[in-house]
Every structure is written in structure tokens, then in C-alpha cells.
C-alpha positions as CSV (number, residue, x, y, z in Angstrom):
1,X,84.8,220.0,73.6
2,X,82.5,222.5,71.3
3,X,80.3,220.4,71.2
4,X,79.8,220.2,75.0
5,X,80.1,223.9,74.9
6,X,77.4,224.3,73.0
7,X,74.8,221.7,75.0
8,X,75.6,223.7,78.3
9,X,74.6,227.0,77.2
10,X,71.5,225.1,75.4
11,X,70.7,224.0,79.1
12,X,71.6,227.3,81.0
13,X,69.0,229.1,78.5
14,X,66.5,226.4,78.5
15,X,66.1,226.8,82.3
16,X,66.0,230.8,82.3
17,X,63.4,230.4,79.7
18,X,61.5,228.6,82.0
19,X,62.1,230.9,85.1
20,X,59.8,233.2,83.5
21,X,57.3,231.7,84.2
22,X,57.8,231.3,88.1
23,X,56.7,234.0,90.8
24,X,59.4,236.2,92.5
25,X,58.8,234.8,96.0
26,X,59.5,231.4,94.7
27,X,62.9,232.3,92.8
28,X,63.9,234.5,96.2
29,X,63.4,231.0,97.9
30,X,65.5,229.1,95.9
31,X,68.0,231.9,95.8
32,X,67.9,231.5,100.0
33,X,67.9,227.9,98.9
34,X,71.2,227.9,96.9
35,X,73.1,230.6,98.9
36,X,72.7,227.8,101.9
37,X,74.4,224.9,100.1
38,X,76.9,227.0,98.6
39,X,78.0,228.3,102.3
40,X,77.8,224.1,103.3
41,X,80.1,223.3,100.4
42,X,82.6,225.6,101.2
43,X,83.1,225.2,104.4
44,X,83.6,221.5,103.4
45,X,85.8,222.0,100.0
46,X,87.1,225.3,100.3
47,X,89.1,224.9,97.1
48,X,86.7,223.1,95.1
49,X,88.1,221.6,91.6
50,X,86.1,222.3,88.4
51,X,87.0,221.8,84.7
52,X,87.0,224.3,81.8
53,X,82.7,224.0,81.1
54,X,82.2,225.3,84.8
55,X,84.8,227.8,84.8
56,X,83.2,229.3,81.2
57,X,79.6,228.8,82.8
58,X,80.5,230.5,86.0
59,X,82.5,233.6,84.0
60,X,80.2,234.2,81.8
61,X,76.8,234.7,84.6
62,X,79.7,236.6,86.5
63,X,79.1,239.3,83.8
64,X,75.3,239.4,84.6
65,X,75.7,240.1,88.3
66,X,76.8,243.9,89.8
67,X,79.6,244.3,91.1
68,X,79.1,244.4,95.0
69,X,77.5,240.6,94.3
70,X,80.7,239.2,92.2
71,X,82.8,239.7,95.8
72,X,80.8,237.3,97.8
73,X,80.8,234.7,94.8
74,X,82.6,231.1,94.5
75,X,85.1,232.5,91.7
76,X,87.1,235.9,92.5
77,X,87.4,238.3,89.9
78,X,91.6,237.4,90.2
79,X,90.6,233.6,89.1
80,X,88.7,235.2,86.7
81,X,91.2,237.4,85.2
82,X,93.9,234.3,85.2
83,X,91.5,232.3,83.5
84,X,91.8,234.7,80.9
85,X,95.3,235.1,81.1
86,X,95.4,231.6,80.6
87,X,93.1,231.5,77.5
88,X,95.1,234.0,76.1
89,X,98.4,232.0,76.2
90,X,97.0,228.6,74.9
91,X,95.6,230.9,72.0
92,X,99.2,232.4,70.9
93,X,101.0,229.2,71.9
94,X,103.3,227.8,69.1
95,X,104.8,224.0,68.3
96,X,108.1,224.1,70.2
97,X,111.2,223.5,67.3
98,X,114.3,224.1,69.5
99,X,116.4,222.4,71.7
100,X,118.8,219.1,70.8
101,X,118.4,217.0,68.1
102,X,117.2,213.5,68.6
103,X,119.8,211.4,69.3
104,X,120.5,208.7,65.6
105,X,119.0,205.4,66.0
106,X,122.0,203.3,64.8
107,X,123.5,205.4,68.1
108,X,121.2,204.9,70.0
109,X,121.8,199.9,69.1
110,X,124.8,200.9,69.5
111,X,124.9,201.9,73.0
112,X,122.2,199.5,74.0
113,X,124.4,196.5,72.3
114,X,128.1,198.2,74.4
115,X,125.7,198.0,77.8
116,X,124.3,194.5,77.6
117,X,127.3,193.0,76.3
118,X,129.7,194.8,78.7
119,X,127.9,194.6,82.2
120,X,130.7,196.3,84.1
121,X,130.9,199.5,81.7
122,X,129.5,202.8,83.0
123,X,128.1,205.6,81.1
124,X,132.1,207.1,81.1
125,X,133.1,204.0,80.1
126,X,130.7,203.9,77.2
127,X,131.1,207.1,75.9
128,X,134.6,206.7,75.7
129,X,134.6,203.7,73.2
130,X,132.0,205.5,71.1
131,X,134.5,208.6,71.2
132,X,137.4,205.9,69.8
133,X,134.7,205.1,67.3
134,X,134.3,208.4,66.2
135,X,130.3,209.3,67.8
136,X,130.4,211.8,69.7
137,X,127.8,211.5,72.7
138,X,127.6,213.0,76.0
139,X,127.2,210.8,79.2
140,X,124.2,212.1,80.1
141,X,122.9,211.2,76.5
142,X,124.3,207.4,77.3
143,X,122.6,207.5,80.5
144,X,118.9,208.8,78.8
145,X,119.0,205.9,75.8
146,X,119.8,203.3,79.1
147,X,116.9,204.2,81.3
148,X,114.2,204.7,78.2
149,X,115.7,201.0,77.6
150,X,115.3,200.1,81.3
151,X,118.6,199.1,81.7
152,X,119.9,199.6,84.9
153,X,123.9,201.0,85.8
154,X,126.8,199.5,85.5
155,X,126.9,198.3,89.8
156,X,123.5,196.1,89.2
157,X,124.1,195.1,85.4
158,X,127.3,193.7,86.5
159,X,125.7,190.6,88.4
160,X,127.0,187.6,86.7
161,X,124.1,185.1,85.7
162,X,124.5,181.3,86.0
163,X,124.3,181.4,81.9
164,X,127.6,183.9,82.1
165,X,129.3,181.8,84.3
166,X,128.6,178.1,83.2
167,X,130.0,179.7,79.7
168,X,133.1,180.9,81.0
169,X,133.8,177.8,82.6
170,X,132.8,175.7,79.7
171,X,135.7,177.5,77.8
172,X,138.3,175.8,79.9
173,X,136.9,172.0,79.6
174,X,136.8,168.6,78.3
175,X,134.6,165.8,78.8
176,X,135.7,162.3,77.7
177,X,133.6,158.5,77.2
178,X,133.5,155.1,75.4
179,X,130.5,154.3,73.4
180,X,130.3,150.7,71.8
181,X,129.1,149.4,69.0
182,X,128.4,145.7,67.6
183,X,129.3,144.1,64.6
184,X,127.0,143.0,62.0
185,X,127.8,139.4,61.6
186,X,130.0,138.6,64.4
187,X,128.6,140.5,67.1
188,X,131.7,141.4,68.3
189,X,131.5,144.7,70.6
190,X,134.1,147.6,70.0
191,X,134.6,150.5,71.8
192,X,135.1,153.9,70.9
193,X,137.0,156.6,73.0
194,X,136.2,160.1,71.7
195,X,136.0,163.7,73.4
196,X,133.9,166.8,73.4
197,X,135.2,170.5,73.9
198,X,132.5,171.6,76.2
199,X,132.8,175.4,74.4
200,X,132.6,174.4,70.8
201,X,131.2,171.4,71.1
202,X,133.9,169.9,68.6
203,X,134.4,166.4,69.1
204,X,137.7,164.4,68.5
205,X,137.3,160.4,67.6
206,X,140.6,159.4,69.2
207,X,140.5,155.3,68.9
208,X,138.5,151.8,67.9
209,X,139.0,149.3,69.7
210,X,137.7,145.7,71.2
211,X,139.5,145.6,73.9
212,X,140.4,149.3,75.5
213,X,142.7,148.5,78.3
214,X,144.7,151.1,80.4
215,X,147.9,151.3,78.2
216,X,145.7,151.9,75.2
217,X,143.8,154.5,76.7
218,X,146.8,156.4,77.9
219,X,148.1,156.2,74.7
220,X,144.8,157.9,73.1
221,X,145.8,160.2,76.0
222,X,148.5,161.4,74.7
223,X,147.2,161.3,70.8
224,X,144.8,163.9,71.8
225,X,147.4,166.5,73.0
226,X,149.2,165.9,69.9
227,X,145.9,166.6,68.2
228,X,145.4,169.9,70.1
229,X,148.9,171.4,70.2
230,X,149.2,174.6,71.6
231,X,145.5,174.9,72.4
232,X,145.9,172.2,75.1
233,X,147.3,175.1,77.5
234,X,143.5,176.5,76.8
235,X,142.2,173.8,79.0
236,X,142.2,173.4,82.9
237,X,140.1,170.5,83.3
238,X,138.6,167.0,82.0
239,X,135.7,165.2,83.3
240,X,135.4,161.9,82.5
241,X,134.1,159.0,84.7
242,X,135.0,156.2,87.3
243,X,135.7,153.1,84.4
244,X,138.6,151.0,84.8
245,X,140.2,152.3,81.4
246,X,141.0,155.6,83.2
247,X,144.5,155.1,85.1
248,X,146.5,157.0,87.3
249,X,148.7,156.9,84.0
250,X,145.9,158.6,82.3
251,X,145.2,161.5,85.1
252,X,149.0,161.8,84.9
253,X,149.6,162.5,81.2
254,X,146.7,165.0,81.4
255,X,148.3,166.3,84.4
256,X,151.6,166.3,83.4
257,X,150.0,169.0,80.4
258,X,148.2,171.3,83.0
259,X,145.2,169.6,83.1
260,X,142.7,168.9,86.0
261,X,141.3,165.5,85.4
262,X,137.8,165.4,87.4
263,X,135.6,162.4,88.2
264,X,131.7,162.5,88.3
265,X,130.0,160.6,91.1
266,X,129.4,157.0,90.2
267,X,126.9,155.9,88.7
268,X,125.4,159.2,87.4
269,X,125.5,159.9,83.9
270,X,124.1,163.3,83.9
271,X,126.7,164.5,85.5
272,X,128.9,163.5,82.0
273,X,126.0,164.9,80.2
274,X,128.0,166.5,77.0
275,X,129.6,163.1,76.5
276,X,126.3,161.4,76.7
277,X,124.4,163.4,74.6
278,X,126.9,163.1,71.6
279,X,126.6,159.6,72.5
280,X,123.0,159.6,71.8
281,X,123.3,161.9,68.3
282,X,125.9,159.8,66.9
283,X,123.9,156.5,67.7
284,X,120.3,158.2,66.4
285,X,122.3,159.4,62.8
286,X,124.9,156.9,61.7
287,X,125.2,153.6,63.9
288,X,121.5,152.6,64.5
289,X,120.9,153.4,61.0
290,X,123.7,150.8,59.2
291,X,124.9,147.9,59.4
292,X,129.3,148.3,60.6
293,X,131.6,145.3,59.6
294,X,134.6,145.9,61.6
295,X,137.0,148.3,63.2
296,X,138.0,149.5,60.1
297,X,134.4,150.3,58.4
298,X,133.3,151.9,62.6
299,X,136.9,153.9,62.2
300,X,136.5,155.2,58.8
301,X,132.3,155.9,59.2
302,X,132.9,158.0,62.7
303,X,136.0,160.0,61.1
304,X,133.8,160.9,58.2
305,X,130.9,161.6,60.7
306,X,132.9,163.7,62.7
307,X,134.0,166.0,59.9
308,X,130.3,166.3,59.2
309,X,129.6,167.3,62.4
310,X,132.0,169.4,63.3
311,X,132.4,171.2,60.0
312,X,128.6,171.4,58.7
313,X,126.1,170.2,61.5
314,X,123.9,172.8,62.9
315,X,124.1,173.0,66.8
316,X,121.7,174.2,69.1
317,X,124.1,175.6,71.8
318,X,126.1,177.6,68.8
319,X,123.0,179.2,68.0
320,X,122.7,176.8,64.6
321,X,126.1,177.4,63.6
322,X,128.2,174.3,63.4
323,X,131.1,174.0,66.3
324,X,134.2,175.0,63.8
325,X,132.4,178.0,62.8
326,X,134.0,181.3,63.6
327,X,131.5,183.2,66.2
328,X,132.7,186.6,64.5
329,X,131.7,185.8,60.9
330,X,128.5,186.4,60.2
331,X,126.1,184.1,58.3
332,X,126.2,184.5,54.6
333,X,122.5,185.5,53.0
334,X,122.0,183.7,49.9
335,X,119.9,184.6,47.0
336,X,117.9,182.1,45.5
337,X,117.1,183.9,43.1
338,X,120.5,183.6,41.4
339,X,121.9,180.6,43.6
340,X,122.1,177.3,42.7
341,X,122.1,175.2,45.8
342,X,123.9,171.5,45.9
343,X,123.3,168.7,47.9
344,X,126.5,166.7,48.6
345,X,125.8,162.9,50.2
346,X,127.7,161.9,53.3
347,X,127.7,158.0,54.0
348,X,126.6,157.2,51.0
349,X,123.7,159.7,51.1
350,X,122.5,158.8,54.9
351,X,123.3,162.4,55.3
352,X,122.9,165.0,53.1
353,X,125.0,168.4,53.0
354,X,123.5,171.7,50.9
355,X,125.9,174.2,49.9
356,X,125.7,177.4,47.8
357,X,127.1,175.8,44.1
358,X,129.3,178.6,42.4
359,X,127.7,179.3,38.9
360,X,129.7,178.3,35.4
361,X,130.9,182.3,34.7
362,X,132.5,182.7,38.5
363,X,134.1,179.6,38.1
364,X,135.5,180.3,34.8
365,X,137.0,183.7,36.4
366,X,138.0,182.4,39.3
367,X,140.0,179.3,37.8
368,X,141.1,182.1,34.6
369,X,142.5,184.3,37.3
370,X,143.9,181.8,39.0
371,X,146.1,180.5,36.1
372,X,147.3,184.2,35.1
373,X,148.6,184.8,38.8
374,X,150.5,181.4,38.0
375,X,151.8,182.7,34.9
376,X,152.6,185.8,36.3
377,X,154.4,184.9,39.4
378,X,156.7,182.6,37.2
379,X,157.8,185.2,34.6
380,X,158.5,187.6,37.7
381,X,160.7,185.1,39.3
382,X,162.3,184.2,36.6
383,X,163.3,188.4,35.9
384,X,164.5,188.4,39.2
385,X,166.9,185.2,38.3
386,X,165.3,182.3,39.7
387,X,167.4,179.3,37.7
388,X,165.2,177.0,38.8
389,X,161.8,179.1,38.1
390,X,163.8,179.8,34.5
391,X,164.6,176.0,34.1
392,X,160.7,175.0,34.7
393,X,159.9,177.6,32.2
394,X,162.1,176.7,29.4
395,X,161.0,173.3,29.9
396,X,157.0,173.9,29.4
397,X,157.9,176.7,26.4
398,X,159.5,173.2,24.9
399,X,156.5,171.0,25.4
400,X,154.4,173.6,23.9
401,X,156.3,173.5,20.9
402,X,156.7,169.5,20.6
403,X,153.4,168.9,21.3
404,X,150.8,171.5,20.7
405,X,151.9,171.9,17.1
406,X,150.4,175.2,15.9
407,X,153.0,178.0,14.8
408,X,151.1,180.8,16.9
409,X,152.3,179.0,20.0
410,X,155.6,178.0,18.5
411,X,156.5,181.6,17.7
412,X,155.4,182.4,21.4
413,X,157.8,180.1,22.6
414,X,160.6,180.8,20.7
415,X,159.9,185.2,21.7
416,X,160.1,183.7,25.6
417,X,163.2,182.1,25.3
418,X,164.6,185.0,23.6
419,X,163.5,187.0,26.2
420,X,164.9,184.8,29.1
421,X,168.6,184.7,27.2
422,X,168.9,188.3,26.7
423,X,167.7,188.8,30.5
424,X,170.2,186.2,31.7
425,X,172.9,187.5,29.4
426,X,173.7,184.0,27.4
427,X,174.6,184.4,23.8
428,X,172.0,182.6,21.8
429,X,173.6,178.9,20.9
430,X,171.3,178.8,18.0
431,X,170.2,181.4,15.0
432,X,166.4,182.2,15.8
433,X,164.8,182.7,12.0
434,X,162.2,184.7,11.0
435,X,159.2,182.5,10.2
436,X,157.6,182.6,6.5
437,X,153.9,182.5,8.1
């Protein structure tokens, strides 16, 4: 800007230098000249607009002119005087250090993560859970960190998506199939009857069989709500599909536990598409890659599967977490640093598991600690007057003397029984002597 400054008043005096040498009739002309476009400009901008080099141009040849001449001119003396004014209050202008503090980051995810996680919550709402926290925010605080995060209020963030809604449905259902799979020398086909929870993703082998008839399947039927317990009340529906192994029996056991048993359109596997796609994961890990003997070897390969897959298996839909795994705990972060990582072979090593190995000194604490709580909870039972907890005892203080030999755990011994009679108020049936060592 000085620098601009600077090259318009180099201009301004280069062209009075050169007025000099011009006659007075031709500089009265181009005065005539200029007072004629001027009066054509304003009658067509009457307000014209100029920036900060014209307005110091313009005030500073105002100064040069008399006064009767600075009436008629573009700029009043009162726009002069308030660019001054103006000038005067940039100059003695200071950085502004009041007000309210900026509102805490961690505050700040915290609201963002109560809003998108809780559609139907206000900015009331919202302050009130951070109050029962313990932050102390006002709602129109709540409603600035939303709209700097462009998230609308509560009436349009409460729209339910088809991911919200295919979730909570999901929570509520089961989908059921057979699978088969042939034997290695005899060819013989067997089927397997399994099913999925939709939500988790955790799949229950129920049966093996070669020949899955209705009975059979009802009985698997009722296997599975055995298997589930009181979680089966969690469940409103089943979809399975139009085979002959599913029986009215079947739809009436699952009935009969508050279950909805629906059937897909025939013919259309997608519509059973849970069920099929374990199908295809179990088929591309274990059974296309070995050879399976019988119904015992299938049985005993698939429960060993399942563990794997249900206890350790990454899954896709549980954001790489496996379908047991708690949605609350967070994933540990290992240090490799000082970790020692072990690979543990499933199926004979076609799969391979990696854990975190525990390190000799932890597990030398952990399995010393372990043994002292033992200890410990024995001698206090048998305080209290546990017989039986003071029976077990005298009977290890008694191997320890028969068979570990040395006097330092024989004198031990013999200070715990003497403990235990006085406690239990039994004269002693034998003198205890001192020992010479």
C-alpha cells in the first residue's frame, strides 16, 4: 500500500512538472475540458466509489485550491473531515482481548459426538447431559459449535437413514440354511444346518447330517433355543427359505418361542443373503481347502471353525472386530516394542491366530499372586471355622512333611497345626518338641 502511495504522487508531480511547460490558454481548455466530464459523471454516478489512493490524492490537491473552489468539488470538506476521522481511529485502534473465552476443544467432540449420535436431541437436550457430566455450557454455545459444524437441528437430524433402520431391524433377526459338503473317498454328501444372528454376525453350527429330514430339523429347532436361552426373547423373526426340511413343525417351535418365521421368494438367494454369504466364507477357508472323512471329522472341523470365527475373525460389518466382541470395549494398542506376539494354528495351521504373548516376569506375578490369594483365602476360612477348609489344610501341612523332607517346611507345618488347634480349641493329642536344628 506504501508502495502505491509513493508511485501516485511520483505520477501527480511528474505531470505538474510537465504543465510548465504548456501555455495558459491551453491548460484553461482542459480545465473547461475536465469541469465538462466531471458534471457528465455525476449526473450519471452521483455517489461515485473510490479507494483509499483517490481519496489521499483528491485531499491532498483539496489543500491547493481556495476555499470558494473546494465547495463546487467531487469531495465535501465533511467527507473530508470523516476521512480523517477515520484515519485517526485505525491509527489508535488496539487488538480486541475481551469477551468469552473460546469454548475447550474436548467440549467442543464432545457435543459434535452427543448430536450425531443422538439425532432427536436439541440444544436443551444437549446441554443438559453435559450439565450431568459436569461441563457447563450454555445452549446458545451448543447451538454455535453445531452450525460451525454444519449440523443441522434436532427436527431435520432426526430423519432416519436406511443404514439406521436396516440396523435396528437387523437386531431382531435370524437367518437359517443347509450347506453340503462331500466326502473324500465315498462321496457321500452331508448337510449342515447352521444359523446367523443378522446383528452380530455370530453363527451357531446346529447339526451334520446325510439325510436332514423334517423331524431332524425340528429337533435342531429346538437345540438352537436351548443354545440361546433367554436371548431368544431378543428375536422377532427368522428367514429362512422354501426347502422341504422346513415344516409347519419347524415354524411352530419357533413360533411357539415368539418368533416370526419368514420365507424369501423362491428361488432367490439374495434375498437369504447373510446365510449365503457365510456359506461362501466357510467354503473359501476350511472345506475347499481339505479333504473331510465323515460326519464326525465335518462336525468337529466346523465347531472348531466356528469358535474361530466367532471369537477371533475380523468382520467387515463389525468394523474389523470379531462378532463376540463387546462394541463398548475399545481395541487394545499394543507395543511392539515390548510385546511379543504369538501365532496359535487353527486346523492344523490352515488358519493362523496372533495374539499379544504375556512376557516371563507378568506371568510369574500373575501365577505368584494367584497362589497367595489361594493360600490366603484358605487360612481365612479356616479362622472363621470351616472343618472342611481345616481338614484340606491339615491334610496338605501332612504331605509337606512326608514328602518334601526338609526341616524348614517341617517346622512350618507343625507352627500351622498348632495354630489351627489353639484356634479350634482341641487339646493337643501329641507333645510338639522343640527341634535341635
Amino acid at each position: 500500500m506504501t508502495v502505491r502511495l509513493l508511485y501516485l504522487m511520483f505520477v501527480r508531480l511528474t505531470g505538474w512538472m510537465a504543465l510548465l511547460a504548456r501555455s495558459s490558454a491551453a491548460k484553461d481548455a482542459e480545465l473547461l475540458m475536465l469541469r465538462q466530464e466531471v458534471a457528465v459523471l455525476r449526473r450519471q454516478h452521483p455517489r461515485p466509489k473510490l479507494d483509499w489512493a483517490d481519496r489521499a490524492v483528491l485531499a491532498a490537491l483539496a489543500r491547493l485550491l481556495p476555499r470558494s473552489l473546494r465547495m463546487s468539488r467531487l469531495v465535501t470538506p465533511d467527507t473530508l473531515l470523516g476521512w480523517h476521522r477515520r484515519m485517526v481511529r485505525w491509527h489508535w485502534t488496539y487488538p480486541y482481548q475481551g469477551g468469552r473465552p473460546p469454548v475447550d476443544a474436548r467440549v467442543a467432540v464432545l457435543v459434535e459426538r452427543m448430536a450425531r449420535e443422538n439425532p432427536g436431541w436439541g440444544y436443551k437436550r444437549i446441554q443438559g447431559e453435559l450439565l450431568g457430566l459436569g461441563v457447563r455450557v450454555g445452549a446458545s454455545t451448543v447451538r454455535r459449535i453445531l452450525k460451525r459444524l454444519r449440523i443441522p437441528p434436532a427436527p431435520q437430524r432426526l430423519r432416519t437413514t436406511w443404514r439406521q433402520f436396516l440396523r435396528t431391524q437387523a437386531a431382531t433377526m435370524l437367518a437359517c440354511d443347509f450347506f453340503h459338503v462331500d466326502c473324500a473317498v465315498t462321496l457321500r454328501r452331508l448337510y449342515v444346518f447352521f444359523v446367523v444372528e443378522v446383528s452380530t454376525r455370530h453363527v451357531h453350527v446346529l447339526g451334520v447330517t446325510a439325510h436332514p429330514d423334517g423331524a431332524w430339523t425340528v429337533q435342531q429347532a429346538r437345540n438352537l433355543l436351548m443354545d440361546l436361552g433367554e436371548r431368544a426373547a431378543g428375536f422377532r423373526f427368522l428367514i429362512r427359505d422354501r426347502a422341504g426340511q422346513f415344516t409347519e413343525a419347524f415354524d411352530a417351535v419357533m413360533s411357539a418361542a415368539g418368533i416370526e418365521v419368514v420365507k424369501i421368494p423362491p428361488q432367490t438367494p439374495r434375498a437369504n443373503c447373510f446365510s449365503e454369504r457365510w456359506v461362501r466364507t466357510v467354503r473359501a477357508e476350511v472345506t475347499d481347502r481339505m479333504l473331510i472323512t465323515g460326519p464326525r471329522h465335518l462336525r468337529a472341523v466346523l465347531d472348531e471353525y466356528a469358535r474361530h470365527y466367532n471369537q477371533h475373525r475380523p468382520h467387515r460389518a463389525r468394523n474389523l472386530r470379531p462378532p463376540d466382541h463387546d462394541p463398548g470395549t475399545p481395541a487394545p494398542v499394543t507395543d511392539l516394542t515390548a510385546a511379543r506376539i504369538q501365532c496359535r494354528n487353527v486346523l492344523g495351521g490352515l488358519i493362523h491366530e496372533y495374539q499379544r504373548r504375556m512376557t516371563a516376569t507378568s506371568a510369574d506375578n500373575n501365577t505368584a499372586g494367584q497362589r497367595h490369594r489361594r493360600r490366603s483365602g484358605t487360612l481365612h476360612r479356616c479362622f472363621l471355622g470351616d472343618a472342611a477348609s481345616r481338614e484340606q489344610l491339615l491334610i496338605g501341612g501332612n504331605h509337606l512333611i512326608r514328602h518334601k523332607g526338609p526341616e524348614v517346611l517341617a517346622r512350618a507345618s507343625r507352627l500351622l497345626l498348632l495354630i489351627l488347634l489353639l484356634h479350634a480349641h482341641i487339646p493337643p493329642a501329641f507333645p510338639l518338641r522343640r527341634s535341635n536344628h
